[in-house]
C-alpha positions in Angstrom: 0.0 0.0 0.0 2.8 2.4 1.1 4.6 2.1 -2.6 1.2 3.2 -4.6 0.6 5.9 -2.2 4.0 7.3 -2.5 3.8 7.0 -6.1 0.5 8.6 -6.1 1.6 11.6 -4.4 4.8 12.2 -6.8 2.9 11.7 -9.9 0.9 14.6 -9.1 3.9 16.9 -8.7 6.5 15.1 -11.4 4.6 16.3 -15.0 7.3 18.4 -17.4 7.2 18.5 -20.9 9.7 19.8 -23.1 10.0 21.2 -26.3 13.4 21.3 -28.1 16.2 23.8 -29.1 17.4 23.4 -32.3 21.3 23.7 -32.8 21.8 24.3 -36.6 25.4 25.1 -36.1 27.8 26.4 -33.8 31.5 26.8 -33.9 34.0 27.7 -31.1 37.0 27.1 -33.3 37.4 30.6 -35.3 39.3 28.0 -37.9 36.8 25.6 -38.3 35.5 24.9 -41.2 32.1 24.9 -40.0 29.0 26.3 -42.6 28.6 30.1 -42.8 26.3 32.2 -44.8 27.8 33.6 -47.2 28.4 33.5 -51.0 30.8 30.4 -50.8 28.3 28.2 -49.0 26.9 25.4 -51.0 26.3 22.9 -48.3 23.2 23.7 -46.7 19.8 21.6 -47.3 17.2 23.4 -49.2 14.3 24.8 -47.9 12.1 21.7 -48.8 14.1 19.0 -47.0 14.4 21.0 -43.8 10.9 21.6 -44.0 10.5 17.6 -44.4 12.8 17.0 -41.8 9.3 17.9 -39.1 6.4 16.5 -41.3 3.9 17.7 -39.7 0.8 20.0 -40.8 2.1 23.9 -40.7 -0.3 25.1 -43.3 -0.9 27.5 -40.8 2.9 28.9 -40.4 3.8 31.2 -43.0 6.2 30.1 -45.7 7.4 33.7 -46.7 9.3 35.9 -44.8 8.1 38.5 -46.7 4.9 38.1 -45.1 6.3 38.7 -41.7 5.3 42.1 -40.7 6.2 43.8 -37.2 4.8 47.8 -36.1 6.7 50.0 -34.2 3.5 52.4 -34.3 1.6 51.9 -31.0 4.6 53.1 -29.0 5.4 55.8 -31.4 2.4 57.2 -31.2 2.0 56.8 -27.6 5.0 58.5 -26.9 7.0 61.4 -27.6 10.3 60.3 -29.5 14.0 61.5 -29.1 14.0 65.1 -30.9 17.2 64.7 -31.5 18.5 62.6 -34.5 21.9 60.9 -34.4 23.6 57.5 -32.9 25.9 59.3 -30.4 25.8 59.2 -26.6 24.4 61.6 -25.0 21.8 62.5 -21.9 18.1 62.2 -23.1 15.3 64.2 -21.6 11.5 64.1 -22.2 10.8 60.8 -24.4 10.8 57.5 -23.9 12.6 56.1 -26.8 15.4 57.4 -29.6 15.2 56.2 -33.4 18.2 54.1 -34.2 19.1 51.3 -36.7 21.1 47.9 -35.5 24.8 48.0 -36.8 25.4 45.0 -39.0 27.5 42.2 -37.1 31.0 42.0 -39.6 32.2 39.5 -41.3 30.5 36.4 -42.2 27.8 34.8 -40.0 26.4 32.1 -38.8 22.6 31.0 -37.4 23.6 28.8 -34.0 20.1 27.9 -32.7 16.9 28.7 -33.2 13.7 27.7 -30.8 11.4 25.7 -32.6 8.8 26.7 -30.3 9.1 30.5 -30.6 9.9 30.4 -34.4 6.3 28.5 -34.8 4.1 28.9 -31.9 4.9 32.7 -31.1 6.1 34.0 -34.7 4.0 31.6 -36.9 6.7 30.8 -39.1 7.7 27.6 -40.8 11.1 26.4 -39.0 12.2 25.9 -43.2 13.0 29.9 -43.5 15.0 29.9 -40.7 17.5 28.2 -43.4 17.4 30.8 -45.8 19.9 34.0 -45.9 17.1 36.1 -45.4 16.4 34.6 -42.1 19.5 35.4 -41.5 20.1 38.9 -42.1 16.9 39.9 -40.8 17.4 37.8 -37.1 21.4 39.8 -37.5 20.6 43.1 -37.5 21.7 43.1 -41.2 18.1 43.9 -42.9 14.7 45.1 -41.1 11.7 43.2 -40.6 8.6 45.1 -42.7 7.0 47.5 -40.6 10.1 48.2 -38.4 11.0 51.4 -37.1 14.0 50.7 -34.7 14.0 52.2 -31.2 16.3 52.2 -28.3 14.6 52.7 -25.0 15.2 55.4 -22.4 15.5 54.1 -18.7 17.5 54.9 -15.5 18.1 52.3 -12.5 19.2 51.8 -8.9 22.4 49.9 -9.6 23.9 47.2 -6.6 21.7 49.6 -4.3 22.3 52.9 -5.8 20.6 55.3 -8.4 22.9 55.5 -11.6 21.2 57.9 -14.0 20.0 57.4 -17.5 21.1 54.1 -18.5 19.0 52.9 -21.6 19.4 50.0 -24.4 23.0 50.6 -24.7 23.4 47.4 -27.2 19.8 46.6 -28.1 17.3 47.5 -30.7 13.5 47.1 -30.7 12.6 45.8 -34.0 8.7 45.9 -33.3 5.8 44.4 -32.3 4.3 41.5 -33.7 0.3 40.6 -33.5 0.4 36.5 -33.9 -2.2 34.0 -35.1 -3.4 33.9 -31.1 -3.9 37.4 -30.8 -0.9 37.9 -28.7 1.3 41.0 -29.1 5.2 39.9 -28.5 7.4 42.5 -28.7 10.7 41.6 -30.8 14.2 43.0 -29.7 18.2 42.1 -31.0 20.6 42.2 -28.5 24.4 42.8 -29.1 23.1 44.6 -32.5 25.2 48.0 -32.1 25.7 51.4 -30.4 22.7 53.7 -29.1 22.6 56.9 -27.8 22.5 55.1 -24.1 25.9 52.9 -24.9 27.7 54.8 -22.8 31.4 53.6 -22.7 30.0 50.3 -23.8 31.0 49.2 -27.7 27.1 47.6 -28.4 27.7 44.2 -29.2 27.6 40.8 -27.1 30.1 38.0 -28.0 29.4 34.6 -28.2 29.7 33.1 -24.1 27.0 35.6 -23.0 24.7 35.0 -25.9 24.5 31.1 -25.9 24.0 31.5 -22.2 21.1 33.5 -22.9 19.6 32.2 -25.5 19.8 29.0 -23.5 18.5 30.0 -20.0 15.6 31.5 -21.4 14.3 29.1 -22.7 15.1 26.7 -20.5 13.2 29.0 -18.1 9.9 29.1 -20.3 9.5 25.0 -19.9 10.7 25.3 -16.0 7.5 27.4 -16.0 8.8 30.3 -14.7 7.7 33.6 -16.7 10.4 34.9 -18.7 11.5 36.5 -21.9 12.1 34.5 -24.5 15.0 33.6 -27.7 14.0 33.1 -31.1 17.8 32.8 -32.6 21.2 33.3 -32.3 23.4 34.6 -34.9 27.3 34.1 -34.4 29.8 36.3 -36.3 34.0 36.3 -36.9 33.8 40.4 -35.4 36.3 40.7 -32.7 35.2 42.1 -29.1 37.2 43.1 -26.7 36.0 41.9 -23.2 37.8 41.0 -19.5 35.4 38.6 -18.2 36.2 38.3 -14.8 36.8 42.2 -14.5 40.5 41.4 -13.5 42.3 43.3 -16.0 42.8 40.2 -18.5 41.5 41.6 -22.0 40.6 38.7 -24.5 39.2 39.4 -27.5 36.4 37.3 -28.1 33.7 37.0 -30.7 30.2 38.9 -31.3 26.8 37.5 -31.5 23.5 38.7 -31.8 20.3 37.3 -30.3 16.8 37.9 -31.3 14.5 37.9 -28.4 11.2 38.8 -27.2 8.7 39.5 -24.9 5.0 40.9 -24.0 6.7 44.3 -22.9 10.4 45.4 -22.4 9.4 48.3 -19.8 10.8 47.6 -16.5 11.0 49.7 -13.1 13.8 51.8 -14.2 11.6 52.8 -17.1 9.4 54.9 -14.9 12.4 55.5 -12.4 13.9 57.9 -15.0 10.8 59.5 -15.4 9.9 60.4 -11.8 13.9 61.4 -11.1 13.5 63.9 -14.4 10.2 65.3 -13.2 8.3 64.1 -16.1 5.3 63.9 -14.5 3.4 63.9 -17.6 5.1 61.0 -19.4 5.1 58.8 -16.1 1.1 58.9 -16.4 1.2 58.2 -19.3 3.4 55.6 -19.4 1.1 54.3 -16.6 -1.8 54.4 -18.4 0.0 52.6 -21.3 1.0 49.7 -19.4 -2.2 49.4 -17.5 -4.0 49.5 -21.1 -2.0 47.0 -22.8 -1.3 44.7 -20.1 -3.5 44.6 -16.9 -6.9 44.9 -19.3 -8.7 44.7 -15.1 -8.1 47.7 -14.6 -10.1 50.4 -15.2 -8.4 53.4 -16.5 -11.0 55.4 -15.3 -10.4 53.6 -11.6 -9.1 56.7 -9.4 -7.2 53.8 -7.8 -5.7 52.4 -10.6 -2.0 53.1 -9.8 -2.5 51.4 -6.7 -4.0 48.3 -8.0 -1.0 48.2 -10.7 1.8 48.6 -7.9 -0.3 45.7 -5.5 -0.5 43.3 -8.9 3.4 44.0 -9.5 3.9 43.1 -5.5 2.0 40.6 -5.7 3.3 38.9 -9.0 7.0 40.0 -8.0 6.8 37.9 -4.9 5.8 34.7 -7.2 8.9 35.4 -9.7 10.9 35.5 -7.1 10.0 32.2 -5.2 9.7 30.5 -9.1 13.3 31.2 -9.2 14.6 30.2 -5.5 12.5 26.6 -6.2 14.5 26.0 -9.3 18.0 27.2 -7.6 18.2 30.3 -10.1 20.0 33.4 -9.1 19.7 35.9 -11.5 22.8 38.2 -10.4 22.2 41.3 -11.0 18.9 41.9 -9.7 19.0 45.9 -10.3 15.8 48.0 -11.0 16.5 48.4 -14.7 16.2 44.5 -14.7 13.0 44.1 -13.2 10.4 43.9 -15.6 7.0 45.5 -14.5 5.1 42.2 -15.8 7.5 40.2 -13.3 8.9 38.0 -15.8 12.4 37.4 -15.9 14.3 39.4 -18.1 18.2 40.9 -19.0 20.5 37.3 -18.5 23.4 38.2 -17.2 25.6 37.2 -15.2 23.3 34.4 -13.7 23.7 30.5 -12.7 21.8 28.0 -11.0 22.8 27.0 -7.9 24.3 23.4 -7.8 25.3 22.3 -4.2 22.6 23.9 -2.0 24.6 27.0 -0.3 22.2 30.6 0.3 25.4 32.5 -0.1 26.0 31.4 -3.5 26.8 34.1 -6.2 27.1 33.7 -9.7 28.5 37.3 -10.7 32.0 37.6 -10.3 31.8 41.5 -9.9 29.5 41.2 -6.7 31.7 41.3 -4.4 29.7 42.0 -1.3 27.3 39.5 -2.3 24.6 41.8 -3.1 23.0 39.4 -5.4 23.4 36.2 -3.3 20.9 33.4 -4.1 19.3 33.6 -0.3 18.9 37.5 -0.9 17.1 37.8 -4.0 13.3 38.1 -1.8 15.0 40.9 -0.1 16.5 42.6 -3.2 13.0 42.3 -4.7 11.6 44.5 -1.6 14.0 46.7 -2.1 13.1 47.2 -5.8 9.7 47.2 -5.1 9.9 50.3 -2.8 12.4 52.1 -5.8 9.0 51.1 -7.6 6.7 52.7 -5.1 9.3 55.7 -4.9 8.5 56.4 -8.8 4.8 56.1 -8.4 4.5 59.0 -5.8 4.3 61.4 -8.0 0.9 60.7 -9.5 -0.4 59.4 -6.1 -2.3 60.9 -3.5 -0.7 60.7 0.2 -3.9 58.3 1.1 -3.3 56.2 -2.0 0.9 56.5 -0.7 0.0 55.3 2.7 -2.1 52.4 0.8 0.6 51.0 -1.0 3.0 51.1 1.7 0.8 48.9 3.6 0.2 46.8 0.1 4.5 46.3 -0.2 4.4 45.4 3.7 2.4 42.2 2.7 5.5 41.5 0.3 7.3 39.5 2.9 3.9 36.8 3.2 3.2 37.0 0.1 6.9 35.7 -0.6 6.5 32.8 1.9 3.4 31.9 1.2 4.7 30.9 -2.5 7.8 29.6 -1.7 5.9 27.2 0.9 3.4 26.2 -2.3 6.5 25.3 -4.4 8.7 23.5 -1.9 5.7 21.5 -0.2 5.2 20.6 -4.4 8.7 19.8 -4.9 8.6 17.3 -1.9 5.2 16.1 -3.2 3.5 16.9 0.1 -0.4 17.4 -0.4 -3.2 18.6 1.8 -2.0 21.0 4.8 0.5 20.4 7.9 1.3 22.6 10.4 4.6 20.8 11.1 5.5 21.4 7.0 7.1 24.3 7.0 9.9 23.0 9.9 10.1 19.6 7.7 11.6 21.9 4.5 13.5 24.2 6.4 14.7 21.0 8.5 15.6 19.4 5.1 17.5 22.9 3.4 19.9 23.0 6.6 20.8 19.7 6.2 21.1 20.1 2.5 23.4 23.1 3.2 25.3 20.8 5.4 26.1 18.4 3.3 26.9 20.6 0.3 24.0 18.4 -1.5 23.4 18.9 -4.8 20.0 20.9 -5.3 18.0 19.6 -7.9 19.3 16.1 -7.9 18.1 15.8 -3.8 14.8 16.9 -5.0 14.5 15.0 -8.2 16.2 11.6 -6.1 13.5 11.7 -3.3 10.8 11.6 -6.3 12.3 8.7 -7.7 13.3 7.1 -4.9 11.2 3.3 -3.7 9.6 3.6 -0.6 11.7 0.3 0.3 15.1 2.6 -0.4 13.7 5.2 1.9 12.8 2.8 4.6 16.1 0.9 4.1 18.0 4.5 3.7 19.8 1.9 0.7 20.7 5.1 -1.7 22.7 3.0 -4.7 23.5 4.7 -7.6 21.7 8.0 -6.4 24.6 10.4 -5.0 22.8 13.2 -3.9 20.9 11.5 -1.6 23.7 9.5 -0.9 25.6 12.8 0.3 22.4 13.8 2.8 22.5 10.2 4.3 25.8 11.2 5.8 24.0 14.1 8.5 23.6 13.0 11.4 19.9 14.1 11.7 19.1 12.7 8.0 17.3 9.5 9.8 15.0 11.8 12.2 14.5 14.1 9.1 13.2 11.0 7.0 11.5 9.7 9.7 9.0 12.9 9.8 9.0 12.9 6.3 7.6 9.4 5.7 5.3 9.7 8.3 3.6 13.2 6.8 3.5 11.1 3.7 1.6 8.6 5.1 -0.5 10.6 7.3 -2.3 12.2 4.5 -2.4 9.0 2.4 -4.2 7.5 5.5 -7.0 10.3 5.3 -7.4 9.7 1.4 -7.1 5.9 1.0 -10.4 6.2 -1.1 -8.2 8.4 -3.6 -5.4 6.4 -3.6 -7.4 3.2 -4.3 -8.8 5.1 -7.5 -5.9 6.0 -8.5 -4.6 2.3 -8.3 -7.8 1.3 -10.3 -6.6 3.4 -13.6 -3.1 2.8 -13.1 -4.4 -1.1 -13.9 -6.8 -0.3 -16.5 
């Protein structure tokens, strides 16, 4: 009995699907002879036979990328632009966004990956262009999407706890906004496509190591279920860039890449920071009203309290993004204003990594010194952005609707455990309610820290684990667990664990015998 209830309960929390990357080509070798794009290449399959390769029905997927229109007009017209005209750095005042068009990667080029699942499902396209050299130059930087008008955007930010200015798309482009088969609006952006008026020192590109890692985080994010921006492709180029990775004085010059990514909106908090810090009053409303027009359709724009039901959504949704990350042993790094996105997805990979031996301390970024940006502080870093947030809003709210939110960003703190609690009790596949549960994860973390286990494989082990193993604490061939066996409380630990197991199996044995019915059938 105790081996179908145990596999009962982790069959409710175990379901993943995923959907595949596809590599096309990728070189690290600058003297490979690997395919590029250019005049010289005759190797590459044609259109038809990559198109074979799925064989499936995509009569709804277009075919031409001609047909592939974007609009840069909704946020034109919504906002004032740049009035002055000109790709050189300088301090921007009173607009939202400056016009300027993606500098074409050099030399020839090369399509890494694409997502299959953002190429079709979010951009209706058949995955056969993605083989042509218009694909190509259009996902580069090299030619423009119809209907594209490219824009940098205008933002400021509290950097590693402090306000640093205007900051802005200093190495990104938005291409436009694309209206898909589902009635969803995605909004399409390259990254590492060139200098902007908000470059600052930087040179606008991104080489290769940061690319692939975004690129690939994103999307591993998406089918982790955690909300996040996503990558369409990644281009990869001979152009040299100059970078010292670990900020220790030791220049390499690596190579520059370009991704295409995208997302339901690219406005973060720093977007109406740099508004409120200006005194552009004006454009923070209506920037305000944009957002809450486009996105949060349940609000009322005639609602006199519709800034405060914005912020207390953002709050609310914040706290979730935040505990989706710390259950999947994510730390994002650099967890600064301007990377906060107002629709709480995750957005701006940096300098991230997912934790592998569970330690709260650990930090991915190599410039955080201090530790800023640990894993365990990343709830408290989301507080801290969330009152930069309320800061912004004062402005255009009353001192009733200020004293409101304030009480709305003190919930923050429950509204984080409360979700974190949800995702843990899932990952240990412990159903119904226990007022013992939240001391039986905490108990199991310490341990975990202890130990130096590994985080995911502890928690994917104990799924897979037989109840006989458990009882027998006989952990062949599964080293995580094998590492927690050596605490000296791991046997009291597994004791309470087994027996909140079976105490709610014992209250639903009329489930778990219906369950055992279909598994049978």
């Amino acid at each position: 009995m105790w081996i179908i209830d145990r596999a009962f309960v982790f069959a409710l929390v175990a379901a993943s699907s995923f959907t595949p990357v596809y590599v096309l080509d990728f070189c690290q070798n600058t003297d490979a002879d690997c395919h590029r794009h250019d005049a010289a290449s005759n190797n590459q399959p044609s259109p038809q036979t990559v198109k074979s390769r799925w064989n499936r029905n995509v009569s709804h997927l277009l075919h031409d990328l001609d047909q592939f229109k974007v609009s840069c007009r909704k946020l034109i017209e919504s906002f004032p632009l740049d009035e002055v005209d000109g790709n050189f750095v300088r301090t921007v005042k009173n607009c939202l966004f400056s016009k300027c068009i993606p500098t074409p990667l050099k030399g020839p080029l090369r399509l890494a990956a694409v997502s299959k699942d953002v190429i079709e499902e979010i951009l209706d396209l058949d995955m056969a262009v993605t083989q042509s050299e218009d694909f190509l130059r259009y996902v580069s930087g090299d030619r423009l999407f119809p209907g594209s008008e490219p824009l940098a955007h205008r933002y400021g930010g509290h950097q590693f706890g402090y306000w640093a200015g205007q900051l802005g798309d200093g190495r990104a482009h938005f291409l436009g906004q694309y209206s898909n088969r589902k009635g969803e609006i995605w909004e399409l952006q390259l990254k590492g496509s060139g200098k902007t008026p908000y470059s600052r020192s930087g040179d606008g590109r991104a080489v290769i190591r940061s690319s692939v890692r975004e690129f690939l985080c994103s999307e591993a994010m998406h089918f982790l279920g955690v909300p996040t921006s996503r990558a369409a492709s990644l281009t990869v180029s001979d152009e040299p860039v100059v970078r010292d990775q670990f900020y220790n004085g030791n220049v390499k010059t690596e190579r520059g890449a370009v991704v295409l990514r995208l997302t339901k909106s690219w406005f973060r908090i720093g977007s109406l920071e740099i508004l409120a810090q200006s005194g552009e009053t004006d454009l923070l409303r209506k920037l305000l009203n944009f957002m809450i027009d486009q996105h949060f359709s349940y609000i009322s724009l005639s609602d006199p309290e519709k800034y405060v039901v914005f912020y207390s959504t953002v709050v609310n949704e914040t706290a979730h993004l935040i505990a989706q990350w710390m259950s999947v042993g994510f730390a994002h790094g650099v967890c600064n204003t301007d990377n906060f996105s107002l629709l709480s997805i995750t957005i701006d990979y940096g300098p991230f990594g997912f934790m592998e031996s569970y330690d709260p301390n650990f930090v991915p970024n190599a410039s955080d010194d201090e530790g800023r940006y640990s894993i365990g502080a990343q709830a408290q870093v989301g507080l801290f952005n969330l009152e930069k947030l309320l800061a912004a809003l004062r402005p255009v709210l009353t001192q009733i609707q200020q004293k409101r939110a304030q009480i709305i960003l003190k919930g923050y703190a429950d509204l984080y455990q409360m979700r974190i609690h949800q995702l843990f009790k899932a990952k240990l596949g412990l159903l119904g309610e226990d007022e013992n549960d939240r001391y039986l994860i905490a108990f199991l973390l310490k341990m975990m820290e202890d130990t130096q286990s590994d985080f995911t494989m502890t928690f994917r082990q104990l799924s897979e684990v037989s109840a006989e193993q458990l009882l027998n604490m006989n952990f062949t061939q599964m080293w995580a667990l094998d590492d927690l066996l050596s605490h000296l409380l791991f046997s009291d630990w597994l004791n309470m664990y087994l027996l909140r197991l079976s105490r709610w199996c014992d209250k639903h044995e009329h489930l778990l015998l219906i369950a055992s019915n279909i598994s049978q059938t």
